[in-house]
N, C-alpha and C positions, 0 to 999 in steps of 0.2 A: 421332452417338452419343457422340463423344470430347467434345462441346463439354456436352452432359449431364451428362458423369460428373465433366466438371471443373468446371460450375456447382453439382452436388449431392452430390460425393464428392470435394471438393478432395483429400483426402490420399491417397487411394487413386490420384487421377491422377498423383498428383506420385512417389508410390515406384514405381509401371507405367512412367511416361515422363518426368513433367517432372522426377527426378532424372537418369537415364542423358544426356538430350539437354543440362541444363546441364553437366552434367559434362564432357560433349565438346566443349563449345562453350568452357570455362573453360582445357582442356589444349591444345587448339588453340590459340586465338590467345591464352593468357595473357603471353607475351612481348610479344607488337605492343600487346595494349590497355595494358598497362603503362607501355610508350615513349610510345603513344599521349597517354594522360594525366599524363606527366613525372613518374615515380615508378621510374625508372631510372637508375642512375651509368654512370660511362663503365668502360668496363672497365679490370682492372689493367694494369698494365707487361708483366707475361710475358705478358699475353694479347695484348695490345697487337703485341709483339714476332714471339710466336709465329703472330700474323697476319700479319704483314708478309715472314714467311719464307716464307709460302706463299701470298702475294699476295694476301690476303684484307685487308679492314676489319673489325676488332674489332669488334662489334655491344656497345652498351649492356646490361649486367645486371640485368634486374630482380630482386625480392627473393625469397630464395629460402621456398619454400612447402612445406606437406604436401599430402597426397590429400585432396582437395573428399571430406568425411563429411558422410554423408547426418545432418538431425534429421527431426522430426515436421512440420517446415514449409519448412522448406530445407537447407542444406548451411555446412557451417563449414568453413574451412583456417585454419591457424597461417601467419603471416609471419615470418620474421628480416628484420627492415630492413639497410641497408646502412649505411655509415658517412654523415652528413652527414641522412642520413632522420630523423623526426618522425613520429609518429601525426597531427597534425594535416593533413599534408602528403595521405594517403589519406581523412581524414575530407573535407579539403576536396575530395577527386574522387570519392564515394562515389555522387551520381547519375552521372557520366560512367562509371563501370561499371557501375552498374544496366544502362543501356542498352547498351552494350557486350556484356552478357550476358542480356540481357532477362528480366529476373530482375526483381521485385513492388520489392524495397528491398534496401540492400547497407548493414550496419552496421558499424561501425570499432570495435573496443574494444582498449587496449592491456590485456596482460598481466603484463609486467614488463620491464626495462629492454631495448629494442631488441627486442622480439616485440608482436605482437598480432595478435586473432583478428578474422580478415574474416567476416561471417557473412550468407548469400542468401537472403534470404525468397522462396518463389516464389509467392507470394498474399498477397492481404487475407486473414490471420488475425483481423483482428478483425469480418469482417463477419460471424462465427457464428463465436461461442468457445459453446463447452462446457463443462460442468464437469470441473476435473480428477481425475482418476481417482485415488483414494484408496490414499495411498503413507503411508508409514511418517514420523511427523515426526521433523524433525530436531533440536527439541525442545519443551519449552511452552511458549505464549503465541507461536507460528509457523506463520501461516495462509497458502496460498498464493491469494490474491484474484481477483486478475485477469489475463487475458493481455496483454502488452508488446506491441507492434506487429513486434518481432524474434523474437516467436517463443516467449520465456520467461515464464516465471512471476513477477508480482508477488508478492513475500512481504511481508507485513505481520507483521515480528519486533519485539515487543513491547519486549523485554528489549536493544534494540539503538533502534530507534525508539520511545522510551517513549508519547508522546503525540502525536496528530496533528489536523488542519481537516482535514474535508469541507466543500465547497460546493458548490452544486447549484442551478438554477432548479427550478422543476416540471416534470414530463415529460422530466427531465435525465438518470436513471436513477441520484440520489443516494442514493433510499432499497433499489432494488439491490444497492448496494453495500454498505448498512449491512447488510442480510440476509443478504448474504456472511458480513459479519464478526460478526455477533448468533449466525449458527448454526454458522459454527467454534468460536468460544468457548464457547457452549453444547455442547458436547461432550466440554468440558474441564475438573479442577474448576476452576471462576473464579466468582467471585463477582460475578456483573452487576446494576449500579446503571444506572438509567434516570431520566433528569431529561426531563420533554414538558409544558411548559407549555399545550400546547392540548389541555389536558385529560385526557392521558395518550391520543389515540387514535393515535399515530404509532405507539406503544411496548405499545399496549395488546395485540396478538396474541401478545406474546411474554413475557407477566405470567410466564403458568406456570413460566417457568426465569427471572426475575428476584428478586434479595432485596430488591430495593426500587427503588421507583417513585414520584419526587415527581410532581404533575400540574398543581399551582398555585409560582408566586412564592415566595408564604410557605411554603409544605410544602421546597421546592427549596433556600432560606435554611435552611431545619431541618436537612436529610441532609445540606448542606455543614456545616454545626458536628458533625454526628455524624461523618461520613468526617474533619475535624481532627482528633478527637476519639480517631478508631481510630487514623489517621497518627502519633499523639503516643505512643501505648500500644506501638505497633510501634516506633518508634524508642527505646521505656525498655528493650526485650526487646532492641534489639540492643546497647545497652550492658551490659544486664546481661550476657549471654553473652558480650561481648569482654569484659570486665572477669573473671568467672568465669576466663574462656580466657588472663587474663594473666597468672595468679596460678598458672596448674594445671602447669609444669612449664618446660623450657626450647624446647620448638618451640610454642607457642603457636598456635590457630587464630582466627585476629582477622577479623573481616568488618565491614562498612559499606554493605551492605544485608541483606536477607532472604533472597538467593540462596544467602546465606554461611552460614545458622544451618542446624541440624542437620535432615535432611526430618522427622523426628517432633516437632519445634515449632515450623515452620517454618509460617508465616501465608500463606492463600490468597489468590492475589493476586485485586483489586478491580479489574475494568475501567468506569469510569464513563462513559456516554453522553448526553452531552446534544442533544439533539435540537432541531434550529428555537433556535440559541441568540439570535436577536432575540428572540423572544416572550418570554425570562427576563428581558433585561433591557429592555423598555420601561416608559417613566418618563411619567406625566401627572403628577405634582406633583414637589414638591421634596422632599419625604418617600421618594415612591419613587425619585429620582434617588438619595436618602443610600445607601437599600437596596442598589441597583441598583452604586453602588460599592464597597461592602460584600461584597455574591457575587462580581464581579471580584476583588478581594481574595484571597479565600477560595480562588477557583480559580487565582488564578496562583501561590497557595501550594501546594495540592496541585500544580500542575506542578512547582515548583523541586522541592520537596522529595519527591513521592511516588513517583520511581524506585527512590530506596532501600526504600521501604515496603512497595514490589509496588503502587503504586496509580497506574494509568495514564487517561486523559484521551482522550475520542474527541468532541469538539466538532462538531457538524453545524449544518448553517444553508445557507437562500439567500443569505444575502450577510453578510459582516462589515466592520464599517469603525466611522464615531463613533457609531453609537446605542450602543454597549458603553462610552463613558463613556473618562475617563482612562487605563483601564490595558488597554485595548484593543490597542495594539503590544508593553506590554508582555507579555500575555497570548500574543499570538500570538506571541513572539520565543521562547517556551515550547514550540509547537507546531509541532515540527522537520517530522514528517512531513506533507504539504500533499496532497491531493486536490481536483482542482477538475474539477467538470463544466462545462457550458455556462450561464452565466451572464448575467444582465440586465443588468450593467452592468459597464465595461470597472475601475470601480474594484475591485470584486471579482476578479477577476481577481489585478488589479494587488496587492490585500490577500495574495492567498493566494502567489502565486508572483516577484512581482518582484524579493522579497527572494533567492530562490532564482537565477533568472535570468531577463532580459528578454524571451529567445526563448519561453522555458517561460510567461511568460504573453500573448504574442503568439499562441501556439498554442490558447489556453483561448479565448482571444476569438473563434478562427475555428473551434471545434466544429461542428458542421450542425445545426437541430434536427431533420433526417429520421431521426439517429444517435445516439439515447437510448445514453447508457449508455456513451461514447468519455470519456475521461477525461484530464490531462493529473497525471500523480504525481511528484513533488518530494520531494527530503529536505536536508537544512542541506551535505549536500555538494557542492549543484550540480550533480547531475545529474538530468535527468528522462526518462521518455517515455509514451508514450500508451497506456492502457489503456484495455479492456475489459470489464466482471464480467459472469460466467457468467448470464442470463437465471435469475430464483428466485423465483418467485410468492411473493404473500403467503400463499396457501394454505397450501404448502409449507414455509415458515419457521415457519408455527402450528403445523403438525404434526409439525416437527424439536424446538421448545421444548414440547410435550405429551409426546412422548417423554423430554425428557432435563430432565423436572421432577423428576426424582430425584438429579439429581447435582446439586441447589443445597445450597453450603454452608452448614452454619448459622454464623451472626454473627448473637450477641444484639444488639448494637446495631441493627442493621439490621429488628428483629423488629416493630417497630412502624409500618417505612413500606411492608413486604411487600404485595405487590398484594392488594388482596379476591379477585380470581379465582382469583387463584395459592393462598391457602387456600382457600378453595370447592375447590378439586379435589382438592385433596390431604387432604382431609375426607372426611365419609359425602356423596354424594349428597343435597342437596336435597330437600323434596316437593314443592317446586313449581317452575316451569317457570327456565331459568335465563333472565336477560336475556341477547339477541344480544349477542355480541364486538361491540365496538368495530371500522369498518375505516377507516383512514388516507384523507383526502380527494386526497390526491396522491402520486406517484409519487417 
């Protein structure tokens, strides 16, 4: 019965038993596994002293600790380190207490100088993550994605990580993930640009909440000169307003992005998705190679410059490396935050995370394919770990953007690459039958 509840109710097993028994198992022997694994000092002088008067040996200190607190998947304590200790010192023994305490994973994180938090996962979280339960944001353009392998939540902060790579084989569970992030944002006002060169069918279920949707090369060439085009009119509005603001008194409100201008002229911000970014830029003559460097261009312009604009960057693709042409690293040196699923070839990989660190793409290359949807996430700080996104049909993502086809903002510029479905609907009804949606040929 117990082996049931904790194959099909992990967390109901783990707040019934598998907390209280780690917990005893932690307070019990946490001085011996400590010594155990040399993560103990010798004790002071007076203790030293104070044992010898009473014909004892002073026993080694380990670090002193809080009460193992229960989370949603394991249990957390604070550490103060000792004098001469290191976070790296416990990262390096992090399996010798896994086992020690027979706990799923034991994660190390410092907090600030001479503390950090030990944290017990007591299961595979990520073999069924759920969606998380709908909490109050912490602010916009801040989606909580996917589950961490410790337990937490990835957050995909926009205004902190402006731009980021997805990568993915098929059956990878990179378009998943993009559904995650298509139907946060769609909930929010943002203005979603869709660039799917294979015809628009990747992108097609989610026309109804998009302002525009390129589906060929040349259309895709077109909405990059209109998004410079809007990037350039947002940056005259922030000069004019700092300028205004320098003139208007002696505290002045001077800004250098859009975060800065006032909310009632304050420009929606544009999340751009290009999707399968090989198929944009493949090159069969030398005409389409000039093109083809041309949109790189374009996009690695919007990267430098479109944070201050509010215009951010969500590039997808099975694999990135030299079919993108010259400005291919510089592109992706642009694209801080990295997602990479399970991949066909070890250079991919190596494309999205090596820059980041060599473990983090060591990891990507040993994904399973039995485990769609394991993820390996990166950001320009060097840190990574392995995510999950919540299981989100395509059904379902059609039917989150049929809903929230009311809160697409209007940009005249954008009025002319606007999906046809997405006006079909938001028109009178048709008299004759509508053509089937589009559905994406892979996962």
């Amino acid at each position: 019965m117990l082996l049931v509840v904790r194959r099909r109710m992990p967390v109901l097993f783990w707040w019934v038993i598998g907390y209280p028994v780690a917990v005893l198992r932690v307070l019990v022997s946490y001085r011996d596994t400590m010594d155990a694994c040399g993560l103990t000092v010798p004790a002071s002088a007076i203790r030293r002293a104070t044992a010898r008067m009473v014909g004892r040996q002073a026993a080694p200190v380990p670090p002193r600790r809080s009460f193992p607190l229960p989370t949603g998947s394991g249990l957390v304590m604070r550490l103060r380190m000792a004098a001469g200790q290191a976070p790296e010192d416990f990262m390096a023994s992090a399996d010798r207490l896994r086992h020690a305490w027979g706990v799923h994973a034991v994660y190390v994180r410092p907090t600030k100088p001479g503390r950090l938090e030990l944290r017990l996962v007591g299961w595979d979280v990520l073999a069924e993550v759920r969606p998380v339960r709908r909490r109050s944001a912490s602010g916009p353009l801040c989606l909580p994605l996917a589950l961490r392998e410790d337990g937490e939540w990835h957050v995909r902060d926009f205004r902190t990580v402006p731009h980021e790579l997805i990568l993915g084989a098929t059956q990878s569970g990179k378009s998943v993930y993009l559904r995650n992030l298509l139907c946060g944002l769609a909930r929010q006002s943002v203005v979603l640009v869709g660039i799917d060169c294979k015809w628009g069918v990747e992108l097609a279920p989610f026309a109804p909440r998009l302002s525009a949707l390129a589906d060929t090369s040349d259309r895709a060439d077109e909405l990059l000169d209109v998004l410079l085009d809007e990037m350039e009119a947002r940056f005259r509005l922030i000069g004019l307003r700092s300028g205004a603001a320098s003139g208007a008194g002696p505290d002045p409100v001077l800004t250098s992005d859009v975060w800065g201008l006032p909310e009632a002229v304050r420009p929606v911000p544009i999340v751009v998705v290009v999707d399968e970014v090989a198929e944009l830029f493949l090159a069969a003559s030398h005409d389409d190679e000039k093109r083809r460097d041309a949109m790189v261009t374009k996009l690695i312009r919007l990267a430098q410059l479109g944070r201050a604009a509010g215009i951010y960057l969500e590039v997808c693709g099975q694999r990135f490396g030299s079919e993108l042409g010259k400005g291919a690293t510089m592109l992706r040196a642009q694209l801080t935050g990295r997602v990479c699923h399970r991949v066909n070839d070890e250079a991919s990989a190596n494309m999205a995370l090596a820059d980041i660190s060599p473990e983090a793409a060591i990891a990507a290359t040993s994904i399973p394919a039995e485990r769609p949807g394991i993820a390996v996430v990166g950001d320009s700080s060097g840190g990574w770990s392995r995510v999950r996104a919540p299981h989100f049909t395509l059904a379902e993502a059609a039917a989150v953007c049929r809903d929230t086809a009311a809160l697409v903002p209007h940009l005249p510029r954008l009025d002319s690459f606007r999906p046809a479905l997405a006006v079909e609907s938001s028109g009178p009804p048709p008299s004759t039958a509508a053509a089937p949606t589009a559905q994406p040929v892979t996962e």
